[in-house]
Biopython code that builds the backbone (N, CA, C, O; Angstrom):
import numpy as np
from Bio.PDB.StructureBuilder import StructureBuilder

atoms = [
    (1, "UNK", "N", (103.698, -85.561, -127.719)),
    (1, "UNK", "CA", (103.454, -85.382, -126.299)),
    (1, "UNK", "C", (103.049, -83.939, -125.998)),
    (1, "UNK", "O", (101.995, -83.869, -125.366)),
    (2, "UNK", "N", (103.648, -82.727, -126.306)),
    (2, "UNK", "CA", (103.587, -81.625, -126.377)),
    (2, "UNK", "C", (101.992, -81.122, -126.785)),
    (2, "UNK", "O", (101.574, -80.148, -126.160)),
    (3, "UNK", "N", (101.084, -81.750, -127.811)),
    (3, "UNK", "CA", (99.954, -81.819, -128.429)),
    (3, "UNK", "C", (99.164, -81.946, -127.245)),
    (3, "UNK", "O", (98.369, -81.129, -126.781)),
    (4, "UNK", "N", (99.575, -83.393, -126.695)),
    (4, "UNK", "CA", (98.159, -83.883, -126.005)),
    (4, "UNK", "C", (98.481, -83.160, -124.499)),
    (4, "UNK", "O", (97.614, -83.316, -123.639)),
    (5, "UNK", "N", (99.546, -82.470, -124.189)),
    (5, "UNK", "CA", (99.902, -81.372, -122.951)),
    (5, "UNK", "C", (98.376, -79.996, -123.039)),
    (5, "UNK", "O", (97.573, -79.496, -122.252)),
    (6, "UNK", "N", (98.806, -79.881, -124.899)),
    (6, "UNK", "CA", (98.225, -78.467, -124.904)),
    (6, "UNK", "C", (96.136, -78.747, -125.139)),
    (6, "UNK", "O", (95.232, -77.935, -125.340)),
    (7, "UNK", "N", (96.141, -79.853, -125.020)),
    (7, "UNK", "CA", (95.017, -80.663, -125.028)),
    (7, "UNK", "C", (94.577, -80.368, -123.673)),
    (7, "UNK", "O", (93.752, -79.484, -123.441)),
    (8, "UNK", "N", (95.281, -81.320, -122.492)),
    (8, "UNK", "CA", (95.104, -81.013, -121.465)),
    (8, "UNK", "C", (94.576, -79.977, -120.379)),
    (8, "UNK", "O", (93.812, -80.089, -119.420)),
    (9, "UNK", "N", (95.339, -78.866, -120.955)),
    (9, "UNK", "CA", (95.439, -77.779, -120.361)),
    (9, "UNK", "C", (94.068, -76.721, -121.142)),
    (9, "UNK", "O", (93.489, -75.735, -120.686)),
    (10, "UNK", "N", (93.955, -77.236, -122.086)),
    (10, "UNK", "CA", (92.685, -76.396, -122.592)),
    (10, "UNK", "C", (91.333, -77.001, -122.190)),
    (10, "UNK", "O", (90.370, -76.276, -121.940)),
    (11, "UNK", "N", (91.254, -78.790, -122.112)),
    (11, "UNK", "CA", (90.143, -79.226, -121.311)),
    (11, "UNK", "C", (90.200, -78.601, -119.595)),
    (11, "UNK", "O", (89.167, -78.296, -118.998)),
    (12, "UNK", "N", (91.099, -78.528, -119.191)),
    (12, "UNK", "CA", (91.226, -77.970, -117.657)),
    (12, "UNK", "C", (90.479, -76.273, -117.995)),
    (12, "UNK", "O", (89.538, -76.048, -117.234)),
    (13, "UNK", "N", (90.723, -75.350, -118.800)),
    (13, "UNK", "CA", (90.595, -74.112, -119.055)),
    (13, "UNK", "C", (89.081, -74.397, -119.248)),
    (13, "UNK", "O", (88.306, -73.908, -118.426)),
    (14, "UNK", "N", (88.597, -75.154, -120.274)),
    (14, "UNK", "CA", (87.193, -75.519, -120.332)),
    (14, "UNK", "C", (85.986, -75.676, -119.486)),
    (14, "UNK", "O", (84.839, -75.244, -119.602)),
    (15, "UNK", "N", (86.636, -76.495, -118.507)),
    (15, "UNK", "CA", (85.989, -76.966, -117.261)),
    (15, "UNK", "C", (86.116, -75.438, -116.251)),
    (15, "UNK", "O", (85.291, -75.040, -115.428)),
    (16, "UNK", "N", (87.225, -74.891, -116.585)),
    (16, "UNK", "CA", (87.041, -73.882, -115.060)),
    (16, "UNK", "C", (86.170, -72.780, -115.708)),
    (16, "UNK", "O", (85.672, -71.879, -115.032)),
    (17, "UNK", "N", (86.004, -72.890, -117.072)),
    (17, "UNK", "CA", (84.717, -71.484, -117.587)),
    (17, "UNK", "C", (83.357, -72.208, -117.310)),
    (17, "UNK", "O", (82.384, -71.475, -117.130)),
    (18, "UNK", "N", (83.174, -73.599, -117.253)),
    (18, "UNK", "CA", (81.842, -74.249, -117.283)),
    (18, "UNK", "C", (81.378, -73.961, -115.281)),
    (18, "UNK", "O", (80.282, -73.904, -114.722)),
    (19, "UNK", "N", (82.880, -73.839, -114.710)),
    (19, "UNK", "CA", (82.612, -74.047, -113.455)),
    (19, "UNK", "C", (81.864, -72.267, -113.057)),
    (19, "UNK", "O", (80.809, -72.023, -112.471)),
    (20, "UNK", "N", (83.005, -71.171, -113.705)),
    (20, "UNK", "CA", (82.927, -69.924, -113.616)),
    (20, "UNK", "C", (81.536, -69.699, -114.015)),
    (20, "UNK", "O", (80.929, -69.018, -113.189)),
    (21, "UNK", "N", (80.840, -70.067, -115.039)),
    (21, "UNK", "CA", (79.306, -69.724, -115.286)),
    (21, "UNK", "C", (78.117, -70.447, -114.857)),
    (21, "UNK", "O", (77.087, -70.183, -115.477)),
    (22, "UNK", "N", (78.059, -71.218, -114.014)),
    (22, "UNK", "CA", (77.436, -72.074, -112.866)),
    (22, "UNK", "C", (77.419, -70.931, -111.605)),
    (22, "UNK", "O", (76.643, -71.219, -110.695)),
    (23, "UNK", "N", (78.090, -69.827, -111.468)),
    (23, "UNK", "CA", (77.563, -69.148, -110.394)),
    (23, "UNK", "C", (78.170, -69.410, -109.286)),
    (23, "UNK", "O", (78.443, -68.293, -108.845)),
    (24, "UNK", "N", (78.603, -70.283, -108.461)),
    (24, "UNK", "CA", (79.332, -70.778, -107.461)),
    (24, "UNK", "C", (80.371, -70.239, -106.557)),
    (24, "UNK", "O", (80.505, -70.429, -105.348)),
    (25, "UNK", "N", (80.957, -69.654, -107.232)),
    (25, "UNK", "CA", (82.171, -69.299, -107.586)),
    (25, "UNK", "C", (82.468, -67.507, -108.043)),
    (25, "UNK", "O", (82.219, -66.856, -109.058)),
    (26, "UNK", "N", (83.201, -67.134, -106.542)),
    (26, "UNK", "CA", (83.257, -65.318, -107.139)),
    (26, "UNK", "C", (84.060, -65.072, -107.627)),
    (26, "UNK", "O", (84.046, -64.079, -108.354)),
    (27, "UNK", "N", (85.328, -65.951, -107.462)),
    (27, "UNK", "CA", (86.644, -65.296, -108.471)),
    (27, "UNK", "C", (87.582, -66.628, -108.879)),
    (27, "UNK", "O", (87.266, -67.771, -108.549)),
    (28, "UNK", "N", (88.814, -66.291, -109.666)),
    (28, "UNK", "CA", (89.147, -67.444, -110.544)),
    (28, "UNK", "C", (89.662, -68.245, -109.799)),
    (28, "UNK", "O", (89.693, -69.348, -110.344)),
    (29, "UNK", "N", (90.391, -68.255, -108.114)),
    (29, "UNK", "CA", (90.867, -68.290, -106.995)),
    (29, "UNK", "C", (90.338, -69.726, -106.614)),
    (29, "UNK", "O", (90.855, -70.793, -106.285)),
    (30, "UNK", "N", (88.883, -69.178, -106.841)),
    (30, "UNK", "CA", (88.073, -70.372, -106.284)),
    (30, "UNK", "C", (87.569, -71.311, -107.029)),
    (30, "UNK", "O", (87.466, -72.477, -106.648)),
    (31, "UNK", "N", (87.178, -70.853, -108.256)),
    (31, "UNK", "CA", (87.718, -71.280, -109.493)),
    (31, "UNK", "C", (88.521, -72.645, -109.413)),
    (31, "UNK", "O", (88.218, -73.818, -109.192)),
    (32, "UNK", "N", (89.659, -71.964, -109.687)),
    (32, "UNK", "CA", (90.972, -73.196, -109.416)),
    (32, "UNK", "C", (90.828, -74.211, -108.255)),
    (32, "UNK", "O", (91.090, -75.411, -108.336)),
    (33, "UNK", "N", (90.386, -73.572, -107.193)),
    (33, "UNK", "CA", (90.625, -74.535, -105.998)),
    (33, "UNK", "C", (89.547, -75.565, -106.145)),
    (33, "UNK", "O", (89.477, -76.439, -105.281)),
    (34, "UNK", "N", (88.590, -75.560, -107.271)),
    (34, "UNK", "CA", (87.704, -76.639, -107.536)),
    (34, "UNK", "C", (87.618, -77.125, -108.399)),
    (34, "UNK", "O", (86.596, -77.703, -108.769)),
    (35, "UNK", "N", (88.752, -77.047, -109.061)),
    (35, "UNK", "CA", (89.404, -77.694, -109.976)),
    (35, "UNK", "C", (90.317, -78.509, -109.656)),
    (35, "UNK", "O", (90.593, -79.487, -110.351)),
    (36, "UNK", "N", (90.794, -78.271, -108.771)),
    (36, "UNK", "CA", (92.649, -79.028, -107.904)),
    (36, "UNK", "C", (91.081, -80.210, -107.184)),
    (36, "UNK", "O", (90.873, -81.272, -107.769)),
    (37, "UNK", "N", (90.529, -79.966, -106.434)),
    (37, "UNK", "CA", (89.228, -80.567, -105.226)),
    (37, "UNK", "C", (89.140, -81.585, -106.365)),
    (37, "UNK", "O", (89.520, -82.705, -106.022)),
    (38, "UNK", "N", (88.547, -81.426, -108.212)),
    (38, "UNK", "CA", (88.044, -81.869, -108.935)),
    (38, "UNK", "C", (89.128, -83.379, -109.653)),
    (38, "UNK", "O", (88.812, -84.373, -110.306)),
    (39, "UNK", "N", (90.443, -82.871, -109.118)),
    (39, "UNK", "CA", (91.617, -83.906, -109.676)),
    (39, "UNK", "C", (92.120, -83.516, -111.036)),
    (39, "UNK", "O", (92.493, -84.305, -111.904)),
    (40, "UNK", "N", (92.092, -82.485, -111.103)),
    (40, "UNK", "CA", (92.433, -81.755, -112.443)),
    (40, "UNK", "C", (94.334, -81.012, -112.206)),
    (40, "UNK", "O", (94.610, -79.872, -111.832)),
    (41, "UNK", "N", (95.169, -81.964, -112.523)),
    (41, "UNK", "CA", (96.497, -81.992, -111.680)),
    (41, "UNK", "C", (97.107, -80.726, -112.766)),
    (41, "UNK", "O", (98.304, -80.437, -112.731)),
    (42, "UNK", "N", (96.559, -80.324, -113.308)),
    (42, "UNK", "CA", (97.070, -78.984, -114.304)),
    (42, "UNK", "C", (96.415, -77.979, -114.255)),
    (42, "UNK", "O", (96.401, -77.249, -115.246)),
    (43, "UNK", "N", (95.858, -77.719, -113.380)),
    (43, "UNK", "CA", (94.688, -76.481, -112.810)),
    (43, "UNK", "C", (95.705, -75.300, -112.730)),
    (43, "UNK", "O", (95.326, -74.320, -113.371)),
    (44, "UNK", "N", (96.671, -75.184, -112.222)),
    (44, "UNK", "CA", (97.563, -74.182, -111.905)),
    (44, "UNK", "C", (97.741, -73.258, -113.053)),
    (44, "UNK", "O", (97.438, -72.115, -113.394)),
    (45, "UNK", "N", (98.643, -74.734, -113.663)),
    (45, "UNK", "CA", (99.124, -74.641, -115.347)),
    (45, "UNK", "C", (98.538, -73.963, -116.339)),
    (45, "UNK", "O", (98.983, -73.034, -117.014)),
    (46, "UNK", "N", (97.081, -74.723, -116.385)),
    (46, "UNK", "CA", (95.589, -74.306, -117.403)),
    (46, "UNK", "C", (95.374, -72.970, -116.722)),
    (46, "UNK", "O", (95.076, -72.149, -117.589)),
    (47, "UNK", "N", (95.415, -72.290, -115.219)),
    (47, "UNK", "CA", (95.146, -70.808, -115.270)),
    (47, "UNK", "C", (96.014, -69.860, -114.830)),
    (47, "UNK", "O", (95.690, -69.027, -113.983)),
    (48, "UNK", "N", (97.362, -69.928, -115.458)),
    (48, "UNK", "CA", (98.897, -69.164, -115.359)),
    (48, "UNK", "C", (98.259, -68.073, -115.622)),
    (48, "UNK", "O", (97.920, -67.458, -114.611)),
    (49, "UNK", "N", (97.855, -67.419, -117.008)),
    (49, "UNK", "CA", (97.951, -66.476, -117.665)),
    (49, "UNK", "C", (96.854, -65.540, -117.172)),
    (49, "UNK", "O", (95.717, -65.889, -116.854)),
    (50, "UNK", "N", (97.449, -64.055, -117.148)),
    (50, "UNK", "CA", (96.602, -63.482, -116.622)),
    (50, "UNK", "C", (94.936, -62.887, -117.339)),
    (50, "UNK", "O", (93.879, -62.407, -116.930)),
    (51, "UNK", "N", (95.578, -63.305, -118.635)),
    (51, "UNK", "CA", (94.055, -63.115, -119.730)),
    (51, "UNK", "C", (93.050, -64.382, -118.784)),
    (51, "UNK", "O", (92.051, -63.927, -118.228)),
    (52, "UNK", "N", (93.295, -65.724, -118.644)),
    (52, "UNK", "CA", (92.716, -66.483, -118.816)),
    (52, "UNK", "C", (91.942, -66.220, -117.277)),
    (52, "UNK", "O", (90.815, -66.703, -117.164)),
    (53, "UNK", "N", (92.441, -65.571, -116.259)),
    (53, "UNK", "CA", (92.158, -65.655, -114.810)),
    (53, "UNK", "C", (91.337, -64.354, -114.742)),
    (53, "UNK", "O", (90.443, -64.264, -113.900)),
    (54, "UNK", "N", (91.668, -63.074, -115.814)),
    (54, "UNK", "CA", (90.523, -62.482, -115.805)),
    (54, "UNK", "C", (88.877, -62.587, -116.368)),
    (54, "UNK", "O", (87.774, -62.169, -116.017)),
    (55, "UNK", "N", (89.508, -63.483, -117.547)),
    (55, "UNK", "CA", (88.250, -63.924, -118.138)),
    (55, "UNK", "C", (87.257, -64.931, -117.041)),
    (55, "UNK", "O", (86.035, -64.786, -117.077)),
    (56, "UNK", "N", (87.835, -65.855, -116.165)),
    (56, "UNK", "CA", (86.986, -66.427, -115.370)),
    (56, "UNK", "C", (86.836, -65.735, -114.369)),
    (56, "UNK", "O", (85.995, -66.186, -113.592)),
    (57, "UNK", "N", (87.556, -64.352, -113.921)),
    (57, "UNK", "CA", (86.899, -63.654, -112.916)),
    (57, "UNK", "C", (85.186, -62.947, -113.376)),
    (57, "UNK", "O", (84.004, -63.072, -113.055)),
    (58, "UNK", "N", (85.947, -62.273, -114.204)),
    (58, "UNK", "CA", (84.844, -61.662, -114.817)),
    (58, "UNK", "C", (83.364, -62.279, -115.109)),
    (58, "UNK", "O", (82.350, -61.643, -114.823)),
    (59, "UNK", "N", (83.324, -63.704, -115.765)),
    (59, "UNK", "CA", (82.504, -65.326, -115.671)),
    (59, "UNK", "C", (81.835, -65.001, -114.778)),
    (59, "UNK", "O", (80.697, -64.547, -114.899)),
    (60, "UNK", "N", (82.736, -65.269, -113.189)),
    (60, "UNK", "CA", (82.605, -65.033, -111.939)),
    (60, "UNK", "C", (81.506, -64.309, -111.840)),
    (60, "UNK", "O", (80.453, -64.944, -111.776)),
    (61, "UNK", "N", (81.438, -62.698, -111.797)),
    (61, "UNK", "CA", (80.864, -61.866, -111.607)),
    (61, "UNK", "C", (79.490, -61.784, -112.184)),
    (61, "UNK", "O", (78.379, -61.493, -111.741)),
    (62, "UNK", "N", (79.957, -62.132, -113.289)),
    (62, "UNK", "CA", (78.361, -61.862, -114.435)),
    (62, "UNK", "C", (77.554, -63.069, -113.790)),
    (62, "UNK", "O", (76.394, -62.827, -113.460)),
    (63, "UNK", "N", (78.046, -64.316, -113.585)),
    (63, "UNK", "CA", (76.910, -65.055, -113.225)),
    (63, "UNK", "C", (76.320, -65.523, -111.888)),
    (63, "UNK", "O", (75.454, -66.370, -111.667)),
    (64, "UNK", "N", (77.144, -64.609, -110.913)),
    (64, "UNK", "CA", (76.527, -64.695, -109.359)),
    (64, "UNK", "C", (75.803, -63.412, -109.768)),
    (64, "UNK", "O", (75.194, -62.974, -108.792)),
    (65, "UNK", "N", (75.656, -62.700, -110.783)),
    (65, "UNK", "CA", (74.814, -61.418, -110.517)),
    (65, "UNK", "C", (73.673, -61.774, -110.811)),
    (65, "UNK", "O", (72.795, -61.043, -110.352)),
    (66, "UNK", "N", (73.212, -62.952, -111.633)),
    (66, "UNK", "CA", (72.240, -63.427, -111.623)),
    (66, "UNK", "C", (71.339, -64.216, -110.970)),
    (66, "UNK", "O", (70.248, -64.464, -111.485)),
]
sb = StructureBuilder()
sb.init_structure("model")
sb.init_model(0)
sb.init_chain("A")
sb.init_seg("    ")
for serial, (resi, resn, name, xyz) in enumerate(atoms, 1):
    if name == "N":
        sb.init_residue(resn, " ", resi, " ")
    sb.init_atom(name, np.array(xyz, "f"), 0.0, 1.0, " ", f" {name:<3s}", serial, name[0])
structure = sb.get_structure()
């Protein structure tokens, strides 16, 4: 059970970098909140850590600059 948790939570992490480099989106904030919109009930979970919320900020940035 623990496996297919850490499964979970890395497809959720997946989806919010695919969302973060689509441009949409200025920070990980918003990020998440279209992820929760998306039915992704571990969105929170998948972006606890603060590595993971800078890395999609940062996402963020680089690809609205384009």
């Amino acid at each position: 059970m623990f496996h297919q948790n850490d499964r979970g939570l890395q497809a959720a992490r997946d989806r919010a970098y695919i969302l973060a480099d689509s441009g949409k989106f200025e920070n990980a904030h918003a990020v998440e909140r279209a992820l929760i919109a998306e039915g992704w009930p571990n969105a929170a979970r998948a972006l606890e850590s603060s590595f993971a919320r800078k890395a999609l900020s940062e996402r963020c940035q680089v690809a609205t600059a384009h």
